[in-house]
N, CA, C and O atoms as a GROMACS GRO file, in nm:
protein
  500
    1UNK      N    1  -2.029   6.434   1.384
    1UNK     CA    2  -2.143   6.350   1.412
    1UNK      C    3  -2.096   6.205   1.416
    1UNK      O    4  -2.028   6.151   1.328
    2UNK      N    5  -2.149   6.140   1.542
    2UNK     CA    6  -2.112   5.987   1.571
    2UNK      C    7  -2.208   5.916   1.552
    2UNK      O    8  -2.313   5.958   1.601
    3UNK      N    9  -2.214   5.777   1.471
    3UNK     CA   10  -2.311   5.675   1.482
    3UNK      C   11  -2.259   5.567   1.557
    3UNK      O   12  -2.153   5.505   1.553
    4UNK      N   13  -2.378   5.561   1.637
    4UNK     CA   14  -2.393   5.491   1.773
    4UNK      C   15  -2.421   5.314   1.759
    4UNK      O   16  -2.543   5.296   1.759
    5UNK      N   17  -2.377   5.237   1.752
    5UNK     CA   18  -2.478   5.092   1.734
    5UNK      C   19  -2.500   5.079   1.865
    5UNK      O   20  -2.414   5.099   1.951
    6UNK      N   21  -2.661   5.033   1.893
    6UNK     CA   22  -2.677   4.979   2.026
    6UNK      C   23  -2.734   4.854   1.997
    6UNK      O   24  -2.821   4.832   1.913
    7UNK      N   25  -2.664   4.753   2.089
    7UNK     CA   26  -2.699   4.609   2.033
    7UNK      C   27  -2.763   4.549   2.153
    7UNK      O   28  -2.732   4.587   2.266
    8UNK      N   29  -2.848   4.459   2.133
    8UNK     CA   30  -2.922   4.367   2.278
    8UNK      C   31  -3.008   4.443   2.338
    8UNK      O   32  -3.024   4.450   2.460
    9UNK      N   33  -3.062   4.496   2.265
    9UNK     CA   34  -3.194   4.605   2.302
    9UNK      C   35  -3.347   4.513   2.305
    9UNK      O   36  -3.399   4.440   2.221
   10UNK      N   37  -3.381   4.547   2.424
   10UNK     CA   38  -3.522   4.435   2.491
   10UNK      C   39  -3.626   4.456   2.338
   10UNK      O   40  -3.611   4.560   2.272
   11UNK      N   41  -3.704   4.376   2.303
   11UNK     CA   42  -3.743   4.396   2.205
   11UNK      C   43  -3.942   4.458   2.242
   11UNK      O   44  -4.053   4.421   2.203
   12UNK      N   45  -3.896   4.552   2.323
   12UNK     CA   46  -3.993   4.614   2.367
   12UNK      C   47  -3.957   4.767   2.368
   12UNK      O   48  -4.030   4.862   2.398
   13UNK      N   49  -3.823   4.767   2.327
   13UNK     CA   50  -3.763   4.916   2.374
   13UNK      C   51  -3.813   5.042   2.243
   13UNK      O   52  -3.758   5.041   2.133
   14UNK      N   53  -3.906   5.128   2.273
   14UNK     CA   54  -3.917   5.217   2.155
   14UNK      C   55  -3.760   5.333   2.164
   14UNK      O   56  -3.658   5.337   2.233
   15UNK      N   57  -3.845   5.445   2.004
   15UNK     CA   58  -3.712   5.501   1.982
   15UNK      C   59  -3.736   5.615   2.128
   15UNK      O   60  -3.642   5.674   2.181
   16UNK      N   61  -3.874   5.625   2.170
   16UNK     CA   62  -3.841   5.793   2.296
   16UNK      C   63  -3.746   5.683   2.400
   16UNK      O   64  -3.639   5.734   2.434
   17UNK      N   65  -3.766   5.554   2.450
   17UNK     CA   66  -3.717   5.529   2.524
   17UNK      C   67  -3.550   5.563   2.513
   17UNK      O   68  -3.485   5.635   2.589
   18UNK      N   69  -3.505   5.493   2.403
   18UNK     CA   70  -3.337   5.441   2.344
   18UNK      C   71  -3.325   5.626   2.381
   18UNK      O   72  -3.264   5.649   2.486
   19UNK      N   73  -3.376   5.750   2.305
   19UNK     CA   74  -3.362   5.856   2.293
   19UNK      C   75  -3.327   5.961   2.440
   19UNK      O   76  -3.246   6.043   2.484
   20UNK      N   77  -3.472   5.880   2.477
   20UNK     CA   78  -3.428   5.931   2.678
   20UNK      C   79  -3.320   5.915   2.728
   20UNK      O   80  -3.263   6.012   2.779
   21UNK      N   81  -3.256   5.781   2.727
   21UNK     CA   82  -3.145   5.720   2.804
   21UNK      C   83  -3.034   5.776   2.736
   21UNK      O   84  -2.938   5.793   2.811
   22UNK      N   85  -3.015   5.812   2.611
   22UNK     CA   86  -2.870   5.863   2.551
   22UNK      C   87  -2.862   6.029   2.598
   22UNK      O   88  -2.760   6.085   2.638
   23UNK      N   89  -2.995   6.090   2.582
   23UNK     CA   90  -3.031   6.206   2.622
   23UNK      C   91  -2.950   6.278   2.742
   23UNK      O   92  -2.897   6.389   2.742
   24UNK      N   93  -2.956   6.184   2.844
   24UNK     CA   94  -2.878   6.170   2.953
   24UNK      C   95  -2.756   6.197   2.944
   24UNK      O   96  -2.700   6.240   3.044
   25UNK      N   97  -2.672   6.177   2.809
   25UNK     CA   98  -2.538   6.186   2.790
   25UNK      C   99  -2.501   6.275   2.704
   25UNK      O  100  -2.380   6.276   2.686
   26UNK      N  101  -2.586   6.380   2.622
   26UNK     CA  102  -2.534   6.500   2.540
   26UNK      C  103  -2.670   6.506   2.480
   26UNK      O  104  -2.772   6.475   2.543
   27UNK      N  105  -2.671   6.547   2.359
   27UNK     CA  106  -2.760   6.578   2.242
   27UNK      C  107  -2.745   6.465   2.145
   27UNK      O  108  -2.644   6.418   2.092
   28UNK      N  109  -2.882   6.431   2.134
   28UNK     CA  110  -2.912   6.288   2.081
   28UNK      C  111  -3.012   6.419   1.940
   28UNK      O  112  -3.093   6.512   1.946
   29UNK      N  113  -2.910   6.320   1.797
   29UNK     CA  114  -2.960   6.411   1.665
   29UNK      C  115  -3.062   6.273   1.639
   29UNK      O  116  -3.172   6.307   1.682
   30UNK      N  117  -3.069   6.155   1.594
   30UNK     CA  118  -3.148   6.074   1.606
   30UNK      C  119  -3.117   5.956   1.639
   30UNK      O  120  -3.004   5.918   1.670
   31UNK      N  121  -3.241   5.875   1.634
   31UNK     CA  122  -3.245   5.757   1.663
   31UNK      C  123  -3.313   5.648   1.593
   31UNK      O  124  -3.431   5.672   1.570
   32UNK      N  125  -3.265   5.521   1.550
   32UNK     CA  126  -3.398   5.486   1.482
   32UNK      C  127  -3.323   5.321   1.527
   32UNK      O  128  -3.214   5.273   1.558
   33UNK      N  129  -3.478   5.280   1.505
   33UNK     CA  130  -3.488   5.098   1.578
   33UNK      C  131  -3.474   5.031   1.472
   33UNK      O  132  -3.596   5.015   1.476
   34UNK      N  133  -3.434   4.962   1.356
   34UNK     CA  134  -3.486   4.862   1.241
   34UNK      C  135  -3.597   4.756   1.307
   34UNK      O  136  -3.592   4.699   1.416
   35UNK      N  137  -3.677   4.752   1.226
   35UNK     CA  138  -3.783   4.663   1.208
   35UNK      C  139  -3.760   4.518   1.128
   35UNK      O  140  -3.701   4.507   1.020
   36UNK      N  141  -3.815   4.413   1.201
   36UNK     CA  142  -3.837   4.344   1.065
   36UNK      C  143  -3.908   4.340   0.974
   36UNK      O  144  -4.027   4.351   1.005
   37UNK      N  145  -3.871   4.318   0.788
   37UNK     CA  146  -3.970   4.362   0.694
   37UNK      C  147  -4.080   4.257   0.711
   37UNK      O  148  -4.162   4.265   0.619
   38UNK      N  149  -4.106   4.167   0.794
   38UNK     CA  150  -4.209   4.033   0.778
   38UNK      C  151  -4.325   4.065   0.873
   38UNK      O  152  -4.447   4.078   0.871
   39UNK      N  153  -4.193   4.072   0.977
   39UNK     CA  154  -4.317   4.036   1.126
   39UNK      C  155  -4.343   4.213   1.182
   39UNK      O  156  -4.412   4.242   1.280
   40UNK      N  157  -4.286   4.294   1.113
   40UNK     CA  158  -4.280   4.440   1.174
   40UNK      C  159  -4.236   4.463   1.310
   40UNK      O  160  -4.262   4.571   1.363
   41UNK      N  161  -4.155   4.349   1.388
   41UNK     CA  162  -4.125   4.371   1.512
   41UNK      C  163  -4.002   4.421   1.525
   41UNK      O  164  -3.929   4.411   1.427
   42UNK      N  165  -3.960   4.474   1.622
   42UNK     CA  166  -3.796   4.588   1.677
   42UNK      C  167  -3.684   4.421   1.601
   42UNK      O  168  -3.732   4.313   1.567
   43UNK      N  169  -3.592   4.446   1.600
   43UNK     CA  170  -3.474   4.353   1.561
   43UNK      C  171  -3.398   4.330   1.708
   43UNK      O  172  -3.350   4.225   1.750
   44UNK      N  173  -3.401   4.440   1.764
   44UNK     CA  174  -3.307   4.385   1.872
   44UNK      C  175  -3.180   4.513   1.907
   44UNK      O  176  -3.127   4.551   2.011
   45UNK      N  177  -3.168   4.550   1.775
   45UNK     CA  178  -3.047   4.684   1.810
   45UNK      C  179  -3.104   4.783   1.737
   45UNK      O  180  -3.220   4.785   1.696
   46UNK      N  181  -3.032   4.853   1.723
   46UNK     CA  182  -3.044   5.031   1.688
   46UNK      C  183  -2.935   5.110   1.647
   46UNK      O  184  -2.821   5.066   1.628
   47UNK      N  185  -2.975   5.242   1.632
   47UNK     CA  186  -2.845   5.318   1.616
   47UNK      C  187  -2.879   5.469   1.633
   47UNK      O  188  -2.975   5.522   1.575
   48UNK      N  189  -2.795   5.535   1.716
   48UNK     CA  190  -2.808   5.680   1.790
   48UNK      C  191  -2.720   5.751   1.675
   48UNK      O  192  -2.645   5.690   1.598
   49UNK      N  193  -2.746   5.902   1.678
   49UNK     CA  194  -2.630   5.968   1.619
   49UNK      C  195  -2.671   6.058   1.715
   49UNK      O  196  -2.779   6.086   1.769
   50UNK      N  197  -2.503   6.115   1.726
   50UNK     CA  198  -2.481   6.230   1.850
   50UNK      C  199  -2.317   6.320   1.788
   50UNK      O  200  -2.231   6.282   1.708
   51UNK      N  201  -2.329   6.428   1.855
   51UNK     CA  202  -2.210   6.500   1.832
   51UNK      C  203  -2.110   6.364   1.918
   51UNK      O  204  -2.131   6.288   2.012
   52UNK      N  205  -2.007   6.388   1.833
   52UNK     CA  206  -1.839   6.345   1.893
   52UNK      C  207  -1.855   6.305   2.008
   52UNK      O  208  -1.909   6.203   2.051
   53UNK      N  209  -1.782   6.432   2.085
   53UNK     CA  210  -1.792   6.432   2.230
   53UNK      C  211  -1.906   6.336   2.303
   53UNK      O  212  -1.877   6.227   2.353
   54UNK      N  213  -2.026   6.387   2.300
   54UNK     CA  214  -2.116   6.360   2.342
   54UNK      C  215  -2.087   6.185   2.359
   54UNK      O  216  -2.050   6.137   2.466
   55UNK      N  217  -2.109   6.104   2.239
   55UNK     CA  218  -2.099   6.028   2.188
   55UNK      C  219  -1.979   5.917   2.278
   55UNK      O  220  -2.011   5.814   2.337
   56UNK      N  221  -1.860   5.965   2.268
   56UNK     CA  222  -1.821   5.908   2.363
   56UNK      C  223  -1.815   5.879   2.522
   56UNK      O  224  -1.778   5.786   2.593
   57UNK      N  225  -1.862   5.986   2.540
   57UNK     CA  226  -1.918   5.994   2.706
   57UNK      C  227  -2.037   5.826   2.696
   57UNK      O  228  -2.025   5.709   2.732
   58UNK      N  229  -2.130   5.898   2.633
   58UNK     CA  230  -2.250   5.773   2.601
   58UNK      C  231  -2.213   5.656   2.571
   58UNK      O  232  -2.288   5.565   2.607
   59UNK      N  233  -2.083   5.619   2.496
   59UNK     CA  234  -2.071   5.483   2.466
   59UNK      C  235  -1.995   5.435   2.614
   59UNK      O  236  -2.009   5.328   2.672
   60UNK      N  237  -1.914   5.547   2.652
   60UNK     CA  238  -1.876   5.461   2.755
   60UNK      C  239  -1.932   5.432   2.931
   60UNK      O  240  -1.872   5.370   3.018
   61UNK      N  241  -2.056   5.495   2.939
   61UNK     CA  242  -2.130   5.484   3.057
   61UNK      C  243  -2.245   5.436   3.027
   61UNK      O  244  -2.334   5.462   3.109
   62UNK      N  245  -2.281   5.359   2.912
   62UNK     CA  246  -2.399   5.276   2.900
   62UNK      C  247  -2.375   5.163   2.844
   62UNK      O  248  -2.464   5.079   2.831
   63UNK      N  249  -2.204   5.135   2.789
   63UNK     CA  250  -2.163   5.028   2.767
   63UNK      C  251  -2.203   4.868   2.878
   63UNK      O  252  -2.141   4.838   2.980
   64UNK      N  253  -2.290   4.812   2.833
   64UNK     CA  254  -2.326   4.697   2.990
   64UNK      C  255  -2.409   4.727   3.074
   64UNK      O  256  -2.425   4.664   3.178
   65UNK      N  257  -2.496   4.865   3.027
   65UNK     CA  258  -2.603   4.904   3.097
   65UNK      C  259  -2.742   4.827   3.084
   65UNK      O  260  -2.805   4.824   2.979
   66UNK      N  261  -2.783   4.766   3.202
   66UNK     CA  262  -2.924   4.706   3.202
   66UNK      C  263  -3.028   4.751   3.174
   66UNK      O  264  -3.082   4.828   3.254
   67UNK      N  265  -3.091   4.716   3.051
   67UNK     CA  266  -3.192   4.779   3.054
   67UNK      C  267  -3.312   4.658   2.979
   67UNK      O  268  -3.301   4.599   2.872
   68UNK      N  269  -3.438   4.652   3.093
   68UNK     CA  270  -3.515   4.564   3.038
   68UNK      C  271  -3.459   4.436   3.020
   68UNK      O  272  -3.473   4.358   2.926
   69UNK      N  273  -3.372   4.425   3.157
   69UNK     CA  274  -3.346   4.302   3.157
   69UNK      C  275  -3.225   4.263   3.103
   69UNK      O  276  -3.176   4.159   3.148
   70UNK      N  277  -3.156   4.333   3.001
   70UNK     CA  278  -3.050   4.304   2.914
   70UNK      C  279  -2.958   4.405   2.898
   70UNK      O  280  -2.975   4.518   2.852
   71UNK      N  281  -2.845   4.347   2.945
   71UNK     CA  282  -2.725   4.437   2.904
   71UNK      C  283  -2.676   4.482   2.745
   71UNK      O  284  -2.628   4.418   2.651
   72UNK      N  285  -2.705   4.590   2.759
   72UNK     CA  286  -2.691   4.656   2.593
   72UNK      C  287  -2.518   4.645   2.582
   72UNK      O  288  -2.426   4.619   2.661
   73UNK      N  289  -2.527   4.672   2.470
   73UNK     CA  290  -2.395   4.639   2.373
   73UNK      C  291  -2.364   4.751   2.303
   73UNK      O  292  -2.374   4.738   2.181
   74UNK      N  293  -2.313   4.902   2.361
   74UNK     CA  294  -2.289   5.026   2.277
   74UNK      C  295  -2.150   5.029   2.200
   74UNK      O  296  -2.047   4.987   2.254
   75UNK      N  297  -2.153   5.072   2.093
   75UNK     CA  298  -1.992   5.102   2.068
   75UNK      C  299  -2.045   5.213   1.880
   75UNK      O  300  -2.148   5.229   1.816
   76UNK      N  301  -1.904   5.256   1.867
   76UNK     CA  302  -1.903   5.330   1.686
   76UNK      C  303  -1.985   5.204   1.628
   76UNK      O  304  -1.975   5.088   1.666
   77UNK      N  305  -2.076   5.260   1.518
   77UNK     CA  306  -2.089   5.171   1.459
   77UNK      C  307  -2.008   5.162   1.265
   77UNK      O  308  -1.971   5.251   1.190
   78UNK      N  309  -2.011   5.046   1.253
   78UNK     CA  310  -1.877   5.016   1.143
   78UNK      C  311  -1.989   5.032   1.027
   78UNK      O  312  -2.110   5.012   1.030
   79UNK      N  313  -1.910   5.072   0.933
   79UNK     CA  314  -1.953   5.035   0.792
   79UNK      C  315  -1.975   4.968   0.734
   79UNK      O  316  -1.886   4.884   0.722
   80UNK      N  317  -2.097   4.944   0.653
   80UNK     CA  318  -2.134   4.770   0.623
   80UNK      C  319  -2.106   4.776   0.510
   80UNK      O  320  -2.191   4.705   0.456
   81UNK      N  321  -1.978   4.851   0.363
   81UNK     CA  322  -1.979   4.829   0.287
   81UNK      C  323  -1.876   4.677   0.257
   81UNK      O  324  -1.772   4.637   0.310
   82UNK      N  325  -1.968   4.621   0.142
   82UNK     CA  326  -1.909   4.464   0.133
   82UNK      C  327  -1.740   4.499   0.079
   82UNK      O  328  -1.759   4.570  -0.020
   83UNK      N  329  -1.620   4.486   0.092
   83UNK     CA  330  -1.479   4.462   0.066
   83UNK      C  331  -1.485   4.431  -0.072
   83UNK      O  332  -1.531   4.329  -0.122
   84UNK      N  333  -1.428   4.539  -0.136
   84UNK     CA  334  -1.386   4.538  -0.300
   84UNK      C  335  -1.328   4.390  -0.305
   84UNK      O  336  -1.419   4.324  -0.357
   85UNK      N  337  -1.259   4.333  -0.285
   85UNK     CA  338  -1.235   4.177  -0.336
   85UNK      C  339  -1.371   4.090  -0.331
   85UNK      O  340  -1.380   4.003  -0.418
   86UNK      N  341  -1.465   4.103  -0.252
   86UNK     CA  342  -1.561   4.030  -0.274
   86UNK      C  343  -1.647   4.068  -0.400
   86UNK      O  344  -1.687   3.996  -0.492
   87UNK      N  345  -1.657   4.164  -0.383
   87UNK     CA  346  -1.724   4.239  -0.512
   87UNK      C  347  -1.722   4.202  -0.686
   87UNK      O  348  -1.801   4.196  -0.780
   88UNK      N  349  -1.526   4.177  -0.646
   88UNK     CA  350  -1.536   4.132  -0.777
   88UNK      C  351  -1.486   4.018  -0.786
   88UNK      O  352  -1.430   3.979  -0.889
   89UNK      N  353  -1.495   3.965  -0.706
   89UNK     CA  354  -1.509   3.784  -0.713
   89UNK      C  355  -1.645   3.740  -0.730
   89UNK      O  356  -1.654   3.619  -0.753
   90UNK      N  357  -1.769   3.814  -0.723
   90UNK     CA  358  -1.858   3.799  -0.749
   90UNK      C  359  -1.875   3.818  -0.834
   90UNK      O  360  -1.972   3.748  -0.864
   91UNK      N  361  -1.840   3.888  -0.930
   91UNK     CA  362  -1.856   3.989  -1.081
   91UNK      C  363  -1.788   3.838  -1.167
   91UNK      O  364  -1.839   3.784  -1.265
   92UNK      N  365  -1.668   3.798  -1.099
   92UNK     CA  366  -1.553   3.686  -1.192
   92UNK      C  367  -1.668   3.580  -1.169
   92UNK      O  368  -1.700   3.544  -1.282
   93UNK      N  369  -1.749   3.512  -1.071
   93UNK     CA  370  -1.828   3.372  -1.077
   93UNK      C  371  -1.915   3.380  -1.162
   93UNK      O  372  -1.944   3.281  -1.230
   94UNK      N  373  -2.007   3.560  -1.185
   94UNK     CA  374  -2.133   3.584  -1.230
   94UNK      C  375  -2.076   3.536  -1.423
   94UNK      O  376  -2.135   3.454  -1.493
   95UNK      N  377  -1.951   3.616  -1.466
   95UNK     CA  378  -1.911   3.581  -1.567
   95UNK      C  379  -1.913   3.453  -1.614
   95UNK      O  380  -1.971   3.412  -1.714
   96UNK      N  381  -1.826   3.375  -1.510
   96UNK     CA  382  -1.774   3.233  -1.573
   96UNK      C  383  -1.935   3.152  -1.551
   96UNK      O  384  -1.950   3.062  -1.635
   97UNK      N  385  -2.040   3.166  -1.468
   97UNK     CA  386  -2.093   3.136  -1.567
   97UNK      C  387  -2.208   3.146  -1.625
   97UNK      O  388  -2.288   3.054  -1.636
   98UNK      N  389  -2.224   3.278  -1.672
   98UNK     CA  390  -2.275   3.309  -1.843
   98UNK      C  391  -2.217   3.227  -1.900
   98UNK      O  392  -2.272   3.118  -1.918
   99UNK      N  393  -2.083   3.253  -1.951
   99UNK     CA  394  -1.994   3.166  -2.039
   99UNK      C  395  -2.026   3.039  -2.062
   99UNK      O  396  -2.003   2.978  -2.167
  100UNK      N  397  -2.105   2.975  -1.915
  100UNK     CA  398  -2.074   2.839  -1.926
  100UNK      C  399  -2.238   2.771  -1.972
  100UNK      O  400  -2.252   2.657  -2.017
  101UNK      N  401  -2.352   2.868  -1.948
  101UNK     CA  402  -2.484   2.863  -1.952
  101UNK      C  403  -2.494   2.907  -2.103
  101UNK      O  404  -2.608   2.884  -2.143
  102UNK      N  405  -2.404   2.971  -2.214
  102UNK     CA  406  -2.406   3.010  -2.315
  102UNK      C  407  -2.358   2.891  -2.356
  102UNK      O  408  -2.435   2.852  -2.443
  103UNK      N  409  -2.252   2.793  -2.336
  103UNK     CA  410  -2.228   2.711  -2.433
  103UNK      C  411  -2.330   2.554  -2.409
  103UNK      O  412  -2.358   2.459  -2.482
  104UNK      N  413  -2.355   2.583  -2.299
  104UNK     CA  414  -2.465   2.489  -2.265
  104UNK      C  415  -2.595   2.487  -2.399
  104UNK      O  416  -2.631   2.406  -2.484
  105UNK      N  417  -2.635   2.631  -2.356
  105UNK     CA  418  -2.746   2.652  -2.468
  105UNK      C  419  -2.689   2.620  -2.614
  105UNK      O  420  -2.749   2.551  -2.697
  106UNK      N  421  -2.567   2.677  -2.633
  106UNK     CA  422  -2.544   2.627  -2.782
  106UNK      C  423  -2.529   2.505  -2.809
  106UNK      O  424  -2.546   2.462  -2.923
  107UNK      N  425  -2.486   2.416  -2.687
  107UNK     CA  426  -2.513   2.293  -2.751
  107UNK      C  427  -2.623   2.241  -2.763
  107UNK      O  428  -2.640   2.152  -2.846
  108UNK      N  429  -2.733   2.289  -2.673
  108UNK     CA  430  -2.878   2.242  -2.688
  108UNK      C  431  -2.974   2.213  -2.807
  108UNK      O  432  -3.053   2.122  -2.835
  109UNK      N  433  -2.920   2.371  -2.883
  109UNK     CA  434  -2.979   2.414  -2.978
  109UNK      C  435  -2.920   2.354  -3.101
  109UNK      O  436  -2.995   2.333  -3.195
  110UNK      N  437  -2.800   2.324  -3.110
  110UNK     CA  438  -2.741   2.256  -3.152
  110UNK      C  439  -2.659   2.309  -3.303
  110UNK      O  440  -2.661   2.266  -3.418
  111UNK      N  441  -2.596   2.410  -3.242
  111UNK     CA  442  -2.484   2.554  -3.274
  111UNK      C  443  -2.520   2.631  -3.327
  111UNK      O  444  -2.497   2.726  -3.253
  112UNK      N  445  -2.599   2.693  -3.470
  112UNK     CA  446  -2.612   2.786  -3.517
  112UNK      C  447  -2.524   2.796  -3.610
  112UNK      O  448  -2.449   2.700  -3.627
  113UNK      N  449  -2.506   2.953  -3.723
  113UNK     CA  450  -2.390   2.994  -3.783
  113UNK      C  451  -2.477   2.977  -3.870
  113UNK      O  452  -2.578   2.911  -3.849
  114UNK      N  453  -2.450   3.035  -3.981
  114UNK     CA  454  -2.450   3.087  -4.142
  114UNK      C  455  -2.555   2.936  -4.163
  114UNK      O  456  -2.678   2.935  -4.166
  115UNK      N  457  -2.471   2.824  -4.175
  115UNK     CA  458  -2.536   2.722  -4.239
  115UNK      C  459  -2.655   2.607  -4.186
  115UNK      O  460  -2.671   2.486  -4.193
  116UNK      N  461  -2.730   2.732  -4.125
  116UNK     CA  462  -2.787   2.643  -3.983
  116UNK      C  463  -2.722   2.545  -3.905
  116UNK      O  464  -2.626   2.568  -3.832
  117UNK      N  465  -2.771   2.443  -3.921
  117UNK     CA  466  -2.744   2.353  -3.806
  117UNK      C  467  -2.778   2.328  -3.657
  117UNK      O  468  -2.723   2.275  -3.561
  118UNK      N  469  -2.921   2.407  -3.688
  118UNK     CA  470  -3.009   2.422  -3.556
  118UNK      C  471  -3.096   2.318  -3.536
  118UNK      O  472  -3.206   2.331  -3.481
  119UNK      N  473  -3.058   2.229  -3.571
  119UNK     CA  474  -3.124   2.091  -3.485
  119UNK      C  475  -3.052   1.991  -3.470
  119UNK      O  476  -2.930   2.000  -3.486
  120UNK      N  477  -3.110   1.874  -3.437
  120UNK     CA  478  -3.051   1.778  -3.396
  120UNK      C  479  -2.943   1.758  -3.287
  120UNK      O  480  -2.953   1.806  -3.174
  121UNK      N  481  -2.848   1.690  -3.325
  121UNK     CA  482  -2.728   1.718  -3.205
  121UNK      C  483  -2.783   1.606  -3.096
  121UNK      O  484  -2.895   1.554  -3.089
  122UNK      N  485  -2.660   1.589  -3.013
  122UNK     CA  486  -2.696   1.527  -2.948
  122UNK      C  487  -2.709   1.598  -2.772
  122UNK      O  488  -2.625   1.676  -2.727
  123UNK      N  489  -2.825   1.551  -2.698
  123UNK     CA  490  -2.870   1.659  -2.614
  123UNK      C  491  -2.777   1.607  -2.459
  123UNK      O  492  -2.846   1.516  -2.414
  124UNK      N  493  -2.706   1.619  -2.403
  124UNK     CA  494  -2.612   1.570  -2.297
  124UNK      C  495  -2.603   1.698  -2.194
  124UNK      O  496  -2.552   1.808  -2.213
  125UNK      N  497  -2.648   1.663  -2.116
  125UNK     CA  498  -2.625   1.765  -1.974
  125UNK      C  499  -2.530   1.700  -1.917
  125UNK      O  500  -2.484   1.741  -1.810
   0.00000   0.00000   0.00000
């Protein structure tokens, strides 16, 4: 099973339409349009799934195909998982700073420990 991205899709195009036109090229398993969550309107692209075969026939005879005015944009579509280095370079900023929002507060408060010392201090951002 192949996932299809179709990009530059008229923003009038439903899923029987996108479904018809791939139809044409093997067995179309589905199809679906994203919406936007605001305005509820089409986004603009899509994505087909089709057997293999099929799939490549379709990407490559509708690749630049006009439709509604606009040449669509077919190809595999990629995986949107975010790259383990970002991940945890995000995890290392989220840390440093807690760390740094914790000593902030302790100086606010103006340290704590066994013998109080929870006031005063001097307050410096």
């Amino acid at each position: 099973m192949t996932k299809i991205y179709v990009g530059n899709l008229p923003f009038s195009a439903t899923e029987s339409e996108v479904r018809d036109l791939f139809a044409q090229h093997g067995t179309v398993d589905s199809v679906a349009l994203p919406t936007d969550r605001e305005t509820g309107r089409p986004r603009g692209f899509g994505f087909v799934e089709m057997p293999q075969a099929d799939a490549q026939k379709a990407m490559q005879a509708l690749n630049g195909f006009n439709m509604g005015g606009r040449p669509l944009r077919v190809n595999e579509a990629q995986d949107v998982r975010a790259p383990v280095a970002v991940v945890v370079r995000a995890a290392a900023v989220a840390a440093r700073l807690r760390r740094r929002w914790r000593r902030l507060w302790r100086r606010w408060r103006g340290g704590g420990g066994y013998g109080g010392g929870g006031g005063g201090g001097q307050r410096r951002w």
